[in-house]
N, CA, C and O atoms as a MOPAC input file, in Angstrom:
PM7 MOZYME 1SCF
protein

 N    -34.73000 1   -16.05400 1    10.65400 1
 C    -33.95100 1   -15.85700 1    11.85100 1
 C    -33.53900 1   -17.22300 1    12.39800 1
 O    -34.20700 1   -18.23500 1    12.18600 1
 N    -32.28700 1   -17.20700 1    13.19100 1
 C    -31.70900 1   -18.55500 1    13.50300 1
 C    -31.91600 1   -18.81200 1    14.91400 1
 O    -32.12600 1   -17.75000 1    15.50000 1
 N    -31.93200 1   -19.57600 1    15.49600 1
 C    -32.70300 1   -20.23100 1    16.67500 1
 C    -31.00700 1   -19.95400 1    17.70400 1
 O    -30.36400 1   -21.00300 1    17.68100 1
 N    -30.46200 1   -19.11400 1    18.30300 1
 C    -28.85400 1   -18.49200 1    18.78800 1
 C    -29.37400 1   -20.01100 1    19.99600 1
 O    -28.43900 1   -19.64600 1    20.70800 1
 N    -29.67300 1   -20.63700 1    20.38800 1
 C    -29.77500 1   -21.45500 1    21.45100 1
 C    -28.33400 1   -22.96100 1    20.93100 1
 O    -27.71100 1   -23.75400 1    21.63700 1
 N    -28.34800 1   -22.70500 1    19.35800 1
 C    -27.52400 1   -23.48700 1    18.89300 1
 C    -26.25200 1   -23.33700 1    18.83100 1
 O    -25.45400 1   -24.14900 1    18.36300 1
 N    -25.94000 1   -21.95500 1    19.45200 1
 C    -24.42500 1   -21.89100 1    19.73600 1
 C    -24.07600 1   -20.74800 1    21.01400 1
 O    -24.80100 1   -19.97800 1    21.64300 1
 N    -22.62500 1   -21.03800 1    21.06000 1
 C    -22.29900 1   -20.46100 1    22.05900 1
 C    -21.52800 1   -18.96800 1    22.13300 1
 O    -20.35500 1   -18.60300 1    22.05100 1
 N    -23.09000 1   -18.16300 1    22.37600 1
 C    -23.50100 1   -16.88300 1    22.14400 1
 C    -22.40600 1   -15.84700 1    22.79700 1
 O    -21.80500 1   -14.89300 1    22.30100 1
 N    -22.38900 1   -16.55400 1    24.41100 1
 C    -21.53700 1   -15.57500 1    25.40800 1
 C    -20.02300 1   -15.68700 1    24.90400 1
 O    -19.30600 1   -14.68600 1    24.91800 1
 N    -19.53500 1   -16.97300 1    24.44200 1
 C    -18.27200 1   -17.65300 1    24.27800 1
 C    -17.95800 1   -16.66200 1    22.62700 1
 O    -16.76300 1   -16.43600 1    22.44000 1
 N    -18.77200 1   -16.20200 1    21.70100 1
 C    -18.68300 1   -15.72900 1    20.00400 1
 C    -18.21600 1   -14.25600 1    20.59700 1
 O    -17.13200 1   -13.70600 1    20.40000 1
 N    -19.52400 1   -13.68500 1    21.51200 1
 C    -19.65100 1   -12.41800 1    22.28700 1
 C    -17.79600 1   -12.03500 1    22.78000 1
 O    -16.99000 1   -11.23000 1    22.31500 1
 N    -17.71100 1   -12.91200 1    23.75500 1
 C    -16.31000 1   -12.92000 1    24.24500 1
 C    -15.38600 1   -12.20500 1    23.07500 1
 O    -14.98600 1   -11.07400 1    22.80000 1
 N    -15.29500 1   -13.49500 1    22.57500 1
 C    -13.85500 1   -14.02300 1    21.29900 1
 C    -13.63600 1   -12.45600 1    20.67000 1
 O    -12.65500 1   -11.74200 1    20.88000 1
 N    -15.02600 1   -12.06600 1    19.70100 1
 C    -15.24600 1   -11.30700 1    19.21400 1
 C    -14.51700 1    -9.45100 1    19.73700 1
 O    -13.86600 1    -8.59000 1    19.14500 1
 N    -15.10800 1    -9.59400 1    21.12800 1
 C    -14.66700 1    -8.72200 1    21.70500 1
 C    -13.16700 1    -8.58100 1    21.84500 1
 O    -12.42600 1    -7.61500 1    21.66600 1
 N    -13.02300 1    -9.37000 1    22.08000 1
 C    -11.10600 1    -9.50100 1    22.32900 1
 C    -10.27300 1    -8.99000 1    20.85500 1
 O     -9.33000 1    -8.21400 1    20.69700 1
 N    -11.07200 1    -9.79300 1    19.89600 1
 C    -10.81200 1    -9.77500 1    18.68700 1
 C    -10.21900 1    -7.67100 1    18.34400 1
 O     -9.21000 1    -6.97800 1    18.21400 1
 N    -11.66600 1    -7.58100 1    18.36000 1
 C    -11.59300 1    -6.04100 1    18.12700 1
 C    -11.15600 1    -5.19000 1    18.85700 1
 O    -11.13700 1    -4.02100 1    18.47200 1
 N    -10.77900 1    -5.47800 1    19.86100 1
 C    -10.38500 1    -4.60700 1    20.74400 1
 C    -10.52900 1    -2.98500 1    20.86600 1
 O    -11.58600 1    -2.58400 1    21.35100 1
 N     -9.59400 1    -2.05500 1    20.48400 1
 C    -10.44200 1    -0.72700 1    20.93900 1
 C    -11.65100 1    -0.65500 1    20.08700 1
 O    -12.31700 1     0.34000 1    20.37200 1
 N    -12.13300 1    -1.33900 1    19.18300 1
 C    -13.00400 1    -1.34700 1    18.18000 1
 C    -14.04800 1    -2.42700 1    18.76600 1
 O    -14.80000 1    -3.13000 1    18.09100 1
 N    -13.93500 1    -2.40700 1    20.09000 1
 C    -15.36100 1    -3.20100 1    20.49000 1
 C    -15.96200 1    -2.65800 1    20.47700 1
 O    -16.93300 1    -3.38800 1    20.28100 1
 N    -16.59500 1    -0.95800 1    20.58700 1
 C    -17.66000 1    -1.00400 1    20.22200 1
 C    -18.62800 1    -0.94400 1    19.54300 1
 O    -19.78500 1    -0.68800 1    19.87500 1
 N    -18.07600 1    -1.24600 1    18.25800 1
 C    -19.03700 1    -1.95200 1    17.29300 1
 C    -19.16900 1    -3.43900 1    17.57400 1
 O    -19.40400 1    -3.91300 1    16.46300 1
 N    -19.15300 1    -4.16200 1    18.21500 1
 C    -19.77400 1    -5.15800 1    18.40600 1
 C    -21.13700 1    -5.34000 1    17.77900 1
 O    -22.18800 1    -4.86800 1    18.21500 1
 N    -20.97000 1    -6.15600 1    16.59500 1
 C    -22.74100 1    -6.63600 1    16.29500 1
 C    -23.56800 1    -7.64700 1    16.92900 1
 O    -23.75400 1    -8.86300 1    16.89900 1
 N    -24.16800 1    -6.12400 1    17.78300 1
 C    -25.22400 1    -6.83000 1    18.72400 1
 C    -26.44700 1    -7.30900 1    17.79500 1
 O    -26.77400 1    -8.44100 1    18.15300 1
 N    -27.25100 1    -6.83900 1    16.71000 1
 C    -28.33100 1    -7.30900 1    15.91400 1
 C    -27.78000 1    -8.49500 1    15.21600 1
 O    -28.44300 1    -9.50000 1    15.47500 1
 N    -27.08200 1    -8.64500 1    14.65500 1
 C    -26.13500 1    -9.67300 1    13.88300 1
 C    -26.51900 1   -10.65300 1    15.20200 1
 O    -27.61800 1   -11.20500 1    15.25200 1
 N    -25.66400 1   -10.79100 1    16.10300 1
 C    -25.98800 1   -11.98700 1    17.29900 1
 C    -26.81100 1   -12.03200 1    17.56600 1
 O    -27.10200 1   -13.22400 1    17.65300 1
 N    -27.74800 1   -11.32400 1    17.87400 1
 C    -29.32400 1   -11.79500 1    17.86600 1
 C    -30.01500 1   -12.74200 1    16.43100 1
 O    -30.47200 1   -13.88400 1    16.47800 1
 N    -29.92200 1   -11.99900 1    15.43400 1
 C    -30.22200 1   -12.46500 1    14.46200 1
 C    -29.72600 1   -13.44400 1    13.16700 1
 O    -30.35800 1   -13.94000 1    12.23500 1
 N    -28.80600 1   -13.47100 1    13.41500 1
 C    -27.58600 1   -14.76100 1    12.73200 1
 C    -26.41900 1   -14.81800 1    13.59600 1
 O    -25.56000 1   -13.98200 1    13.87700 1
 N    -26.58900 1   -15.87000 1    13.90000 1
 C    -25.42500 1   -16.37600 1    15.19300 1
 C    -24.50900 1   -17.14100 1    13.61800 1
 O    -23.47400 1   -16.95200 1    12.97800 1
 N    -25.32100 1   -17.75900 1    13.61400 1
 C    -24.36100 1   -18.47600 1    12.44700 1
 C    -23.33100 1   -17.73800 1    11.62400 1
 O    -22.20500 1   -18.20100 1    11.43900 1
 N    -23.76500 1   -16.50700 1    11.10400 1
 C    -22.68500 1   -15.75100 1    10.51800 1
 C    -21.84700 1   -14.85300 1    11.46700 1
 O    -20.77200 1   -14.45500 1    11.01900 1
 N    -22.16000 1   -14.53000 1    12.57300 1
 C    -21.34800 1   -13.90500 1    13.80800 1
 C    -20.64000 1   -15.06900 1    14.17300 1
 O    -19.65700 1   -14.88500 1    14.89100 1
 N    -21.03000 1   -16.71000 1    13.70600 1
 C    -19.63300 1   -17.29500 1    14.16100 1
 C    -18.73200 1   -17.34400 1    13.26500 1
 O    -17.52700 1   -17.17700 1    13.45200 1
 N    -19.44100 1   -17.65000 1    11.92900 1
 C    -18.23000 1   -17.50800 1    10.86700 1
 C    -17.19400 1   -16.29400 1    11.08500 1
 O    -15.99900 1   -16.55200 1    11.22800 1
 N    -17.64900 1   -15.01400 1    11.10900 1
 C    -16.69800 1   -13.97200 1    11.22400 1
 C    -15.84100 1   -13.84300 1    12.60700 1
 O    -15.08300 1   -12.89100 1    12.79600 1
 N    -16.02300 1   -14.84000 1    13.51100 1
 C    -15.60400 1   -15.03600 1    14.73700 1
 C    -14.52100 1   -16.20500 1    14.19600 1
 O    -13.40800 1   -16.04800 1    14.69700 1
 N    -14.61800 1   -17.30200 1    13.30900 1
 C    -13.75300 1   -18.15400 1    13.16200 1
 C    -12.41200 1   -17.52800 1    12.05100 1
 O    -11.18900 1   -17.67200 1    12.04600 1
 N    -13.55900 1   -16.66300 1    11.02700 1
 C    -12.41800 1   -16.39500 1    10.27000 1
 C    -11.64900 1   -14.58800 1    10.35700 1
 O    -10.90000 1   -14.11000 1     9.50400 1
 N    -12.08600 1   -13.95900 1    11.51300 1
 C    -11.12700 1   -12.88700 1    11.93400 1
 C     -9.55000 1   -13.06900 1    11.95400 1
 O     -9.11100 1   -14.04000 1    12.57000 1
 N     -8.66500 1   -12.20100 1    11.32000 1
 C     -7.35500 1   -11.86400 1    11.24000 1
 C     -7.06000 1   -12.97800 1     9.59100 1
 O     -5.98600 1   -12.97200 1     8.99100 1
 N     -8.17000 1   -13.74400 1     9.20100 1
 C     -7.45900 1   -14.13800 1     7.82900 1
 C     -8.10800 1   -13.27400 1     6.42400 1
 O     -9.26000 1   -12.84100 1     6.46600 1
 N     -7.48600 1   -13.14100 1     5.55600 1
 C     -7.92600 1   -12.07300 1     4.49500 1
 C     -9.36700 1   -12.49300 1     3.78500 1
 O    -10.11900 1   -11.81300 1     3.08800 1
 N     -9.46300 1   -13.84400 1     4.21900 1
 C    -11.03000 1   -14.36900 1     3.35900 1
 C    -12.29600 1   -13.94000 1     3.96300 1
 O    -13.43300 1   -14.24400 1     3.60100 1
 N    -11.90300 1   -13.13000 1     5.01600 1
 C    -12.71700 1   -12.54700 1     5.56800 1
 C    -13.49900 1   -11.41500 1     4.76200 1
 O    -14.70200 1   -11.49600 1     4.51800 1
 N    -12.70500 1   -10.37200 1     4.38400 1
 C    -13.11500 1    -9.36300 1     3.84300 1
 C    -13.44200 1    -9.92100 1     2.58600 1
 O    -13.44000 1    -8.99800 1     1.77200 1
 N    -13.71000 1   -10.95300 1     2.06300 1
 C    -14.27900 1   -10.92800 1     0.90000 1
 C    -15.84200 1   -11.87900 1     1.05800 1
 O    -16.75900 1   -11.98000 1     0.24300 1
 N    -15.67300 1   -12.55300 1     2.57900 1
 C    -16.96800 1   -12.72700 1     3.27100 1
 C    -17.85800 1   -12.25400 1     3.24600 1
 O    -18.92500 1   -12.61400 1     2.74800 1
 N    -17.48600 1   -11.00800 1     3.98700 1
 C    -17.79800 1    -9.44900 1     4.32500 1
 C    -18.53800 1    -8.78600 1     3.08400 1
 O    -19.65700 1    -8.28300 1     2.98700 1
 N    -17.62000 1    -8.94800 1     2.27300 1
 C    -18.04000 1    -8.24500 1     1.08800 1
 C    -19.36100 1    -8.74700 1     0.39500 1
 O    -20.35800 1    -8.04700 1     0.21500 1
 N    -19.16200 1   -10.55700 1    -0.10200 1
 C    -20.22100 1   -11.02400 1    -0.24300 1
 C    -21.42800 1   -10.75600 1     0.55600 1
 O    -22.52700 1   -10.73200 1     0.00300 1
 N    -21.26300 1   -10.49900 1     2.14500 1
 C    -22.79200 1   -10.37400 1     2.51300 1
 C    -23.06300 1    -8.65300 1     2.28500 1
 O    -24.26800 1    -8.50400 1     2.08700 1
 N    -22.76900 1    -8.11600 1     2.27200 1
 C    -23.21200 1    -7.21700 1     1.79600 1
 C    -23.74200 1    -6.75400 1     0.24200 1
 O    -24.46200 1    -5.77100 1     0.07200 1
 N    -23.32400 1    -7.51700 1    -0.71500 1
 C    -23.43700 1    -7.00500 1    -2.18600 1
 C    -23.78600 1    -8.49100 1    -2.15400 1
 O    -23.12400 1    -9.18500 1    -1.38300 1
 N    -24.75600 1    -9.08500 1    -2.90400 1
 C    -25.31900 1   -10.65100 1    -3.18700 1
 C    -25.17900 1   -10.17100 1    -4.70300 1
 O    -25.24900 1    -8.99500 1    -5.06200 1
 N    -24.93500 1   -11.46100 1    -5.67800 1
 C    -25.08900 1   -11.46100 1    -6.56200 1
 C    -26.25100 1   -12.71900 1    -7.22900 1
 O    -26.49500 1   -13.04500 1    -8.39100 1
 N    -26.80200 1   -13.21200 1    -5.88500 1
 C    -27.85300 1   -14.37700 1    -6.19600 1
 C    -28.77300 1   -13.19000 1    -6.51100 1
 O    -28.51700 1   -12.01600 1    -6.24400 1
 N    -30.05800 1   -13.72400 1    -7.21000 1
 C    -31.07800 1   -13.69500 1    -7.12800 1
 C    -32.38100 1   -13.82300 1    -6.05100 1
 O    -32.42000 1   -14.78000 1    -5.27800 1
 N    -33.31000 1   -12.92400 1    -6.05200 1
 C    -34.32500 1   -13.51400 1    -5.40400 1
 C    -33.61200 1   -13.38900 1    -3.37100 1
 O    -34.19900 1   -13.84300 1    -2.38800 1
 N    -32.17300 1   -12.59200 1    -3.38500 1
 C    -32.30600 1   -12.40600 1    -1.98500 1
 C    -32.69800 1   -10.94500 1    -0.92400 1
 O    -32.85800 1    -9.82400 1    -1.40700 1
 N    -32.78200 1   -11.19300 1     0.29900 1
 C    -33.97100 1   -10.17700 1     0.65200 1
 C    -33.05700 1    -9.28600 1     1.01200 1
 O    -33.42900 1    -8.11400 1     0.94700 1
 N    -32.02800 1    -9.47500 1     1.35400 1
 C    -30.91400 1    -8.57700 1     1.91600 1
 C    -30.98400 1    -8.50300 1     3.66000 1
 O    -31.96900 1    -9.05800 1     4.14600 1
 N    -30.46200 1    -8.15700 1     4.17600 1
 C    -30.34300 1    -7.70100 1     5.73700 1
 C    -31.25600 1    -6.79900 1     5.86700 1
 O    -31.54600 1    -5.96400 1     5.01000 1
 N    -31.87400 1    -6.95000 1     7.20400 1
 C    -32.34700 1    -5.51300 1     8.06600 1
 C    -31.23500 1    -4.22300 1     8.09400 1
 O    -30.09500 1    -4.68600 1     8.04900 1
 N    -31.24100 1    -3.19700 1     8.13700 1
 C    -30.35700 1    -2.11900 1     7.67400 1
 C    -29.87800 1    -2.39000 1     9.05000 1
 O    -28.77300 1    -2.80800 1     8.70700 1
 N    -29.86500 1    -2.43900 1     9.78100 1
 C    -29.35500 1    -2.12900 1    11.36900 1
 C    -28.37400 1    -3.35400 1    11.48000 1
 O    -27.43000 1    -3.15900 1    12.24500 1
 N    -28.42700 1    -4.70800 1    10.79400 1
 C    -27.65400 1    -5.50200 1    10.59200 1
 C    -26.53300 1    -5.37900 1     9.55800 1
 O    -25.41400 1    -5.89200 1     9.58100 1
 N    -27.17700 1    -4.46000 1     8.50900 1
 C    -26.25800 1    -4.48200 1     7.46000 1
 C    -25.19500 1    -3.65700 1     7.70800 1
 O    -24.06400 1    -4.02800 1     7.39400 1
 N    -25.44300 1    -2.26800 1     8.38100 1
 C    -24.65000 1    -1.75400 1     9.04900 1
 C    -23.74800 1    -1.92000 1    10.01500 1
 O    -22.71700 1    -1.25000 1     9.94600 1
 N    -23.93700 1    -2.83200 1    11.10600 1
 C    -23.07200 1    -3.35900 1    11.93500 1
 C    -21.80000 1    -4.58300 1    10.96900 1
 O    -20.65300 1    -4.94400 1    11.23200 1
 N    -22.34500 1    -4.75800 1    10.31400 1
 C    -21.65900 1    -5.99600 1     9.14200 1
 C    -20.38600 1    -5.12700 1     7.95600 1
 O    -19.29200 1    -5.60200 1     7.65300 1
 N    -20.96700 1    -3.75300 1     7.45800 1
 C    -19.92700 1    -2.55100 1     7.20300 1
 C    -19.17400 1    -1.99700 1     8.20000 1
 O    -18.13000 1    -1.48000 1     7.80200 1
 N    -19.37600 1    -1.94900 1     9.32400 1
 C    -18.65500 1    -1.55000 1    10.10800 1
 C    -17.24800 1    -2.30400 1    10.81700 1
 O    -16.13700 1    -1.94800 1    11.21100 1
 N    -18.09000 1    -3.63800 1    10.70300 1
 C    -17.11900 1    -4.96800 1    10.51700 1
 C    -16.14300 1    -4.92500 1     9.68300 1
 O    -14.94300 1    -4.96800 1     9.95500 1
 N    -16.75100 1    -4.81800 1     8.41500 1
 C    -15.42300 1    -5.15300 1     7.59900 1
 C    -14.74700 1    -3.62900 1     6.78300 1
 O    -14.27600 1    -3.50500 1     5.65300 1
 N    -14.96000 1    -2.50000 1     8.00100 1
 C    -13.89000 1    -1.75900 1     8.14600 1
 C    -12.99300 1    -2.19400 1     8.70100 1
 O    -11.94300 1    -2.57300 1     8.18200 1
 N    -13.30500 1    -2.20500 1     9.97100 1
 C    -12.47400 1    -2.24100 1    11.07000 1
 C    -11.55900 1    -3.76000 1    10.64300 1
 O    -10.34600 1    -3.77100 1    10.85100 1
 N    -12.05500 1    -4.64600 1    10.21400 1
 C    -11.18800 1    -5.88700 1     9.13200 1
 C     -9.83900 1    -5.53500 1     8.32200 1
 O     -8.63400 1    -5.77300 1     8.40200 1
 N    -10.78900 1    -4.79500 1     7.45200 1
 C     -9.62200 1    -4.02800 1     6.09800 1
 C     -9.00500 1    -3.07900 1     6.88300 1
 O     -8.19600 1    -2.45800 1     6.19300 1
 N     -9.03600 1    -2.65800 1     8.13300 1
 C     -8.09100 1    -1.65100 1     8.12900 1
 C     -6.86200 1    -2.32800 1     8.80500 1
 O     -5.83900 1    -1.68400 1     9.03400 1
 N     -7.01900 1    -3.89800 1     9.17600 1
 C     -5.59100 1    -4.68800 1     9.39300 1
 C     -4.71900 1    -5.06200 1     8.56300 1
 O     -3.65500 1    -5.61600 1     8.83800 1
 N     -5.26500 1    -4.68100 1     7.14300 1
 C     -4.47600 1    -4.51700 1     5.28700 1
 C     -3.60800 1    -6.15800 1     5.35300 1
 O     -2.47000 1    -6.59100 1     5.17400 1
 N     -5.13100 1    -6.73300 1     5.77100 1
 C     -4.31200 1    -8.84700 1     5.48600 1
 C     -4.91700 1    -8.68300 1     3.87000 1
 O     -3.99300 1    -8.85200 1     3.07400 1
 N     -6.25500 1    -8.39200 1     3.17900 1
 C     -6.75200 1    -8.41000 1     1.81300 1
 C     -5.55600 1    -7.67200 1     0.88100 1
 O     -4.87400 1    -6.82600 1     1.45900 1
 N     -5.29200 1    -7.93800 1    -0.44100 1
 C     -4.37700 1    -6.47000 1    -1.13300 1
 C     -5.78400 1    -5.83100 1    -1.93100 1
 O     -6.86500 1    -6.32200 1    -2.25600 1
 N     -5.31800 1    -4.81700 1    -2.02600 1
 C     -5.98100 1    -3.76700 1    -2.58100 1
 C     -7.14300 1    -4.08500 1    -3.69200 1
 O     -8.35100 1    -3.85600 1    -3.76000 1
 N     -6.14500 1    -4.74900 1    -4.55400 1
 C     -7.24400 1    -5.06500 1    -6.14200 1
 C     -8.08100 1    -6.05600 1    -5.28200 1
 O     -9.21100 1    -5.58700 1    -5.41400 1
 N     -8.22700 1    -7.42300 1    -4.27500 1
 C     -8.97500 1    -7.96200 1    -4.25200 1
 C    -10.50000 1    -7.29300 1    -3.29800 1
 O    -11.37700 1    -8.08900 1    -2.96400 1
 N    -10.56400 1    -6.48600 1    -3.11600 1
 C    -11.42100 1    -5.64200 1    -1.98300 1
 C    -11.27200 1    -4.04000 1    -2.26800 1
 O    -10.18000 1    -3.50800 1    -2.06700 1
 N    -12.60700 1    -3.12600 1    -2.83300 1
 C    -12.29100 1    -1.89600 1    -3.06900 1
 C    -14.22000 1    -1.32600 1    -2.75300 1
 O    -15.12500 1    -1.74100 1    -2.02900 1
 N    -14.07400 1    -0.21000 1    -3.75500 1
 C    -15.49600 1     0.50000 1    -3.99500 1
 C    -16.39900 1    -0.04200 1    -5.05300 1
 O    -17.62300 1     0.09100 1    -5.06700 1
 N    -15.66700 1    -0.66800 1    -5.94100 1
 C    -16.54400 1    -1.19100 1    -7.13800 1
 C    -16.28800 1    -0.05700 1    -8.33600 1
 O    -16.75000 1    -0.06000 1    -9.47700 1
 N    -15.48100 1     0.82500 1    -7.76200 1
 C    -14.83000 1     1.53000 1    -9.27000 1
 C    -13.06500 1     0.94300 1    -9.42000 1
 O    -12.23500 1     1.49700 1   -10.14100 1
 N    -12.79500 1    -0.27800 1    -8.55900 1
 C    -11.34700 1     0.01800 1    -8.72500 1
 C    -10.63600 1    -0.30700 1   -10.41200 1
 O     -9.49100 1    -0.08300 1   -10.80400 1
 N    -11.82200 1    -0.91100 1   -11.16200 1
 C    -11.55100 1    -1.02000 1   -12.51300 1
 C    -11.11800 1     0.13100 1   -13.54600 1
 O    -10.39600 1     0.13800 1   -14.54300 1
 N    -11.98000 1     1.23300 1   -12.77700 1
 C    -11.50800 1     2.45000 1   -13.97600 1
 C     -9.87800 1     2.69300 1   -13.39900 1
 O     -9.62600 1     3.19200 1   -12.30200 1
 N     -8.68300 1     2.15000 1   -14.54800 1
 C     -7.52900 1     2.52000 1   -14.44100 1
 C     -7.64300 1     4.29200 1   -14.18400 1
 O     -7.49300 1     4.99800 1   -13.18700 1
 N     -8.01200 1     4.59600 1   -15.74100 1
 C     -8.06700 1     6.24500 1   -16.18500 1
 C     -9.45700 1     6.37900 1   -15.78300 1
 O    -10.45300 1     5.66900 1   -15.91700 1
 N     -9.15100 1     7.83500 1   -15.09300 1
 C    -10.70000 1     8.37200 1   -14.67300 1
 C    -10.41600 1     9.19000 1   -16.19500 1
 O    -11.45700 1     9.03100 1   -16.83200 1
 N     -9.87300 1     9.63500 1   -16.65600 1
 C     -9.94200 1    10.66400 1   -17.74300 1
 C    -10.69300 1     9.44500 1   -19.01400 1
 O    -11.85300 1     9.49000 1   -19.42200 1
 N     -9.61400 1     8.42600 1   -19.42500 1
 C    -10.59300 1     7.77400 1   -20.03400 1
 C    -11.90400 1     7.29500 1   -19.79200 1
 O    -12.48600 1     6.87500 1   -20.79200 1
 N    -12.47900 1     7.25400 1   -18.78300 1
 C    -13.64000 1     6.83800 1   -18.05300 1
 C    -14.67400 1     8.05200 1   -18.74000 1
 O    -15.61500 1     7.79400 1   -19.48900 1
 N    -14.36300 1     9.09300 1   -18.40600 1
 C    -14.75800 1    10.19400 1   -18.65500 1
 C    -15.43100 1    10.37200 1   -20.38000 1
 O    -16.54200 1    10.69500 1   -20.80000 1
 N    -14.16700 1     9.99100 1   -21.04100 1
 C    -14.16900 1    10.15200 1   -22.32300 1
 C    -15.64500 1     9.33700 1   -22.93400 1
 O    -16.48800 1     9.70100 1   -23.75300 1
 N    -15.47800 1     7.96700 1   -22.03700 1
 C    -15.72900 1     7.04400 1   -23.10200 1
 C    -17.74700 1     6.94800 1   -22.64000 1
 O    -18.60900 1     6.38200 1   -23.31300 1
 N    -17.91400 1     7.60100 1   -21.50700 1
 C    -18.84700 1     7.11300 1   -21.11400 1
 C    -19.78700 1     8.87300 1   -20.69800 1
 O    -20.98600 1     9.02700 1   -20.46300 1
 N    -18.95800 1     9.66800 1   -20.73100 1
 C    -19.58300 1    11.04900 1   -20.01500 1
 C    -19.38200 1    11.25200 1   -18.74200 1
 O    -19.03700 1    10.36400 1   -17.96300 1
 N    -19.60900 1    12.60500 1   -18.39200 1
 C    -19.28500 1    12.95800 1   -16.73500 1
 C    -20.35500 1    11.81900 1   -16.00400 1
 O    -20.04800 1    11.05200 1   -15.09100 1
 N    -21.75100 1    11.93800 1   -16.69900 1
 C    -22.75700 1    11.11300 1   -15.75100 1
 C    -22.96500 1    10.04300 1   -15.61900 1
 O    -23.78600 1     9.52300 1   -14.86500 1
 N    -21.88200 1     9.31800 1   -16.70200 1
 C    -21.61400 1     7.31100 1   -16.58900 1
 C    -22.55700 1     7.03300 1   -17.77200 1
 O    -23.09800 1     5.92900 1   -17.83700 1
 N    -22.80600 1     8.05200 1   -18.79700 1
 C    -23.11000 1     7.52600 1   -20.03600 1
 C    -24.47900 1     8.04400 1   -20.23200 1
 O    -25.08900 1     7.94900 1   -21.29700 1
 N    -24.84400 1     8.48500 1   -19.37500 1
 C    -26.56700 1     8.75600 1   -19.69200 1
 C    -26.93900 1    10.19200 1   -20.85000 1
 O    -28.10400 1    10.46800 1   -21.13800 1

């Protein structure tokens, strides 16, 4: 946990709010308690598309050895980068579900089974 005395909590709080507007209320209140540091990043980089792939990274890690978020954080952090992607600055192929690779669901089907191969 990050020591929030190192930044300016009410001033992120603000920005943030303005930011989202009818969508303040998801405001991530656990997130500001608990990483100010990344509630400022997403405070600096709101309305540009590198956001949602921010977003994306904290949610899906591909390091090793990390612990992941408290669910109550991780959730406020999805909820984020809805309300992000639904300003459509990312295009499509760069930000999806993690199936946007299967072109053909029929070939998908074929090659692997209804149950993904098992």
């Amino acid at each position: 946990m990050e020591a929030p005395e190192n930044y300016d909590i009410p001033a992120l709080r603000s920005r943030l709010t303005a930011l989202l507007g009818s969508d303040a209320g998801i405001y991530p209140v656990h997130l500001e308690q608990q990483f100010p540091r990344i509630l400022e990043k997403i405070v600096a980089l709101w309305g540009q598309s590198s956001l949602d792939g921010f977003l994306a990274d904290l949610m899906v890690t591909t390091r090793s050895g990390r612990q992941g978020f408290p669910p109550e954080v991780l959730t406020e952090i999805f909820k984020l980068s809805n309300a992000h992607a639904a300003l459509g600055l990312t295009p499509d192929k760069s930000i999806g579900t993690g199936w946007n690779w299967i072109d053909d669901p029929e070939l998908f089907k074929r090659e692997f089974g209804k149950d993904g191969g098992e």
